[in-house]
C-alpha positions as MATLAB code, in Angstrom:
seq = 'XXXXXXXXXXXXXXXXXXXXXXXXXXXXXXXXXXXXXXXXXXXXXXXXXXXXXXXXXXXXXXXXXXXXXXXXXXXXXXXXXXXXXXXXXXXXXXXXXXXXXXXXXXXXXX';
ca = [
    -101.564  -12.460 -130.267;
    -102.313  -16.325 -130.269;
    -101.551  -18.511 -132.869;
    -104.807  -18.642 -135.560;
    -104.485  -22.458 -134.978;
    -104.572  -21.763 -130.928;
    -107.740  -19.696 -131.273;
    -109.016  -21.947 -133.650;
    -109.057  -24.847 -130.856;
    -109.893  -22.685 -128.377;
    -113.302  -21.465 -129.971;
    -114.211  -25.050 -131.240;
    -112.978  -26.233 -127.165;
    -115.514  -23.905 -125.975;
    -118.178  -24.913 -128.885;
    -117.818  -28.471 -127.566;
    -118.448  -27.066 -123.544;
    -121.331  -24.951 -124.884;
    -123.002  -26.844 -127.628;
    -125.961  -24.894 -127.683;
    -124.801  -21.709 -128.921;
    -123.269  -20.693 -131.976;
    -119.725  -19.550 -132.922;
    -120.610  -15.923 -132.893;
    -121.401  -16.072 -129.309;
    -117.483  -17.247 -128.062;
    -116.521  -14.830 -125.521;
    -112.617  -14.506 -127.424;
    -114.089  -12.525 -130.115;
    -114.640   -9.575 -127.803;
    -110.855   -9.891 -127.619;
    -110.015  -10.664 -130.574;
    -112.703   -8.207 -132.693;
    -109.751   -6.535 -134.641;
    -109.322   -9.582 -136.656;
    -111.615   -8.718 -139.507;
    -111.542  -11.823 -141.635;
    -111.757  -13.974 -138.297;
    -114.521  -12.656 -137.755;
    -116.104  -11.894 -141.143;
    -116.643  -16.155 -141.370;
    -116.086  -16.337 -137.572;
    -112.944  -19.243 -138.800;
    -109.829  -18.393 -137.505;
    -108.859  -21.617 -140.090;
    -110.791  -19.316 -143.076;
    -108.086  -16.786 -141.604;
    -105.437  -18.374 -141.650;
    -106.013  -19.859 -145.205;
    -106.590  -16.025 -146.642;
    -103.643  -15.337 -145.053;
    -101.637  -18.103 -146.907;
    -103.152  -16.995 -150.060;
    -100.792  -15.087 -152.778;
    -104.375  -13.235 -154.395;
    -106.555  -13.730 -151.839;
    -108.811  -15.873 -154.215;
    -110.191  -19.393 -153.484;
    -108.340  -19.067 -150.269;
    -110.681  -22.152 -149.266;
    -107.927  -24.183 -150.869;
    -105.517  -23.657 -148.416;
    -107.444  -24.434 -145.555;
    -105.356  -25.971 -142.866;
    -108.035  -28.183 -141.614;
    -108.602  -31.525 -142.958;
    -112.428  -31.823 -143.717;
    -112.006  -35.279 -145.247;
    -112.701  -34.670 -148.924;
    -111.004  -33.342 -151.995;
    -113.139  -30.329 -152.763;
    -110.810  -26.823 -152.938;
    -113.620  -24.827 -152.998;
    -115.918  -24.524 -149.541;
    -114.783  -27.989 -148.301;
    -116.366  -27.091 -144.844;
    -119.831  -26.571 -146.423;
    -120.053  -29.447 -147.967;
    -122.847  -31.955 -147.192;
    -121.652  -34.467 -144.598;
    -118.222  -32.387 -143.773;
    -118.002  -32.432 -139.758;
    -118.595  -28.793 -139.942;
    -122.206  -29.345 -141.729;
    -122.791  -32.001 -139.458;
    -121.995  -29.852 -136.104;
    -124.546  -27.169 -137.964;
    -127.545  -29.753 -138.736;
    -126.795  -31.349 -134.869;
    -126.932  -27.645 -133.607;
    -129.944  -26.673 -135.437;
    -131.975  -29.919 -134.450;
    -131.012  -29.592 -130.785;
    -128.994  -32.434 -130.415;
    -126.239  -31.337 -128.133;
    -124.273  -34.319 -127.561;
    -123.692  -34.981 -131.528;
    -122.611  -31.039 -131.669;
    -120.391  -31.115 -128.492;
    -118.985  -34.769 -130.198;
    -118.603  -32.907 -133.883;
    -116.824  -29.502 -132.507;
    -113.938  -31.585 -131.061;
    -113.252  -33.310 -133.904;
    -113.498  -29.731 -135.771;
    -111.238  -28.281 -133.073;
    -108.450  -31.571 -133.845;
    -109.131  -30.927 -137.551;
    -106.314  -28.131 -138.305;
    -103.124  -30.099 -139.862;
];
């Protein structure tokens, strides 16, 4: 299997290509289905960070990706993360800012 990290880039590479549709729609998780917590959040970086976990709770605080704030808790989800961002761009139709957002989100993993 491919690194988490690989798959990581690769979904966000194809986000940025396909800015209209959503992460549940890349065509890897047909191959890549097995992966439960990948695809319970549909993060292979939320993956990788449960993975790194000792108890398995809080994992968000060893996220691998650098979202740009000090929060250990959700730092994707936090209003004005690039990750928000690419889902308010999404949602109002504005491909270019979501195709621009998902590469930075696909560079973000340290």
């Amino acid at each position: 299997m491919k690194s988490h990290r690989t798959l990581h880039r690769e979904l966000w590479q194809w986000l940025a290509e396909n800015p209209s549709q959503s992460k549940g729609n890349w065509p890897g998780w047909i191959t890549y289905q097995h992966n439960l917590r990948a695809n319970a959040t549909q993060c292979w970086a939320c993956a990788k960070a449960a993975q790194r976990s000792r108890i398995g709770l809080n994992h968000c605080s060893r996220c691998p990706c650098d979202w740009q704030n000090n929060v250990k808790y959700n730092p994707c989800l936090i209003c004005g993360s690039s990750y928000d961002l690419w889902r308010r761009a999404k949602d109002c139709g504005n491909i270019a800012e979501a195709s621009r957002l998902a590469l930075i989100i696909r560079d973000s993993w340290k």
